[in-house]
C-alpha positions, -999 to 999 in steps of 0.1 A, spaced: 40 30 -169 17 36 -135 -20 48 -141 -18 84 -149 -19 111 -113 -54 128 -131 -70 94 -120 -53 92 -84 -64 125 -81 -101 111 -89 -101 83 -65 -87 105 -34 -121 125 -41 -145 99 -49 -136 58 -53 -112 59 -19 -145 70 2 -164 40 -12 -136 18 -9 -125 21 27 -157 3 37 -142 -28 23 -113 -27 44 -112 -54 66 -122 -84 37 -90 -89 21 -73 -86 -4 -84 -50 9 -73 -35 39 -68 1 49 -32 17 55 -29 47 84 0 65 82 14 102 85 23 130 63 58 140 60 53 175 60 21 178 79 20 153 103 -14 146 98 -32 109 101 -38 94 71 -63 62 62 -64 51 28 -80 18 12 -58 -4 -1 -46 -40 -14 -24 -59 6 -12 -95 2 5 -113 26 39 -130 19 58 -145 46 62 -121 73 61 -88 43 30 -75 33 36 -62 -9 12 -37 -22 11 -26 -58 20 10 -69 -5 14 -97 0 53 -94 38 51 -95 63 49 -63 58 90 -62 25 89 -47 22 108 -15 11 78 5 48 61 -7 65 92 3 49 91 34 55 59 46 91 55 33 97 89 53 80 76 86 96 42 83 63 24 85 27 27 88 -1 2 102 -25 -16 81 -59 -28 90 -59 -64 77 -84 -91 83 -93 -75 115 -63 -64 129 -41 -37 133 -5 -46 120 25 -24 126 46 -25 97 82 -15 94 114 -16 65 95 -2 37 115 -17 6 104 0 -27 110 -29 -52 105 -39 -91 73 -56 -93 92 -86 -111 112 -91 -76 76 -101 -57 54 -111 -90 53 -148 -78 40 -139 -40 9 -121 -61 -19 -138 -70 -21 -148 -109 -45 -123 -112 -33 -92 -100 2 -104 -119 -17 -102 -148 -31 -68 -144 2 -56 -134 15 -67 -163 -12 -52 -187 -9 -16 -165 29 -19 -168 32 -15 -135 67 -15 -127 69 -7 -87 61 -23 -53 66 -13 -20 72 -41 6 65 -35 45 80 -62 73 52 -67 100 68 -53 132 82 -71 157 79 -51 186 68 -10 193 41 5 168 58 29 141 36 60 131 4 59 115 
C-alpha cells in the first residue's frame, strides 16, 4: 500500500521545493519530463539508483501518480543525475520484488515497511533525447 495521495499532494506544495536543491548529490536527482495532457515541462526531485544501464525509482505514492502517467505516456524523460543530463527511454512499471536486490539495503527496508509494491524502471538512451 503506497503513502496515501493527501501527502503527495503536500510535498508537490512544500517538501518538493526544498528538495530539488539536492538534486545533483545522489541518491537524489531531479526528473524533467512532460504532461500528457498539457504538454507542459515538468522538474521534480527524486531518487534514482543506478542499475546496469536502468535507472529504478521507487513509487512511494503508487504507479498512478501523474509524474508515472507522464512519463509512461511520453516514453521517457531525462533525469539530472550526478551532474548530468541522462535521456532515459522504455519505461517498465515493475513489482518492487523484481529490482529489490539492485536497491540499497536500506531503501529495501523502507519499501518493505511502506508496502510499497511498485517501481518504474527507465533504460538510459542510446541515441536522440526523448521529451522532458
Amino acid at each position: 500500500m503506497p503513502i496515501p495521495r493527501i501527502v503527495a499532494k503536500a510535498n508537490k506544495v512544500f517538501a518538493n521545493r526544498a528538495l530539488i536543491h539536492l538534486a545533483n548529490r545522489p541518491p537524489f536527482a531531479a526528473l524533467r519530463h512532460v504532461g500528457r495532457r498539457s504538454g507542459r515541462s515538468y522538474r521534480i526531485p527524486i531518487n534514482a539508483f543506478a542499475s546496469g544501464d536502468r535507472f529504478v525509482f521507487a513509487l512511494t505514492y503508487g504507479p498512478e501518480s501523474d509524474w508515472v502517467k507522464n512519463v509512461i505516456a511520453a516514453a521517457g524523460a531525462v533525469l539530472e543525475y550526478a551532474g548530468d543530463d541522462i535521456p532515459l527511454t522504455d519505461p517498465q512499471l515493475v513489482g518492487t520484488d523484481e529490482v529489490r536486490s539492485s536497491l540499497p539495503i536500506v531503501i529495501r527496508v523502507a519499501l518493505t515497511i511502506l508496502r510499497v509494491d511498485h517501481c518504474l524502471t527507465l533504460r538510459r538512451a542510446t541515441h536522440s533525447s526523448p521529451p522532458g
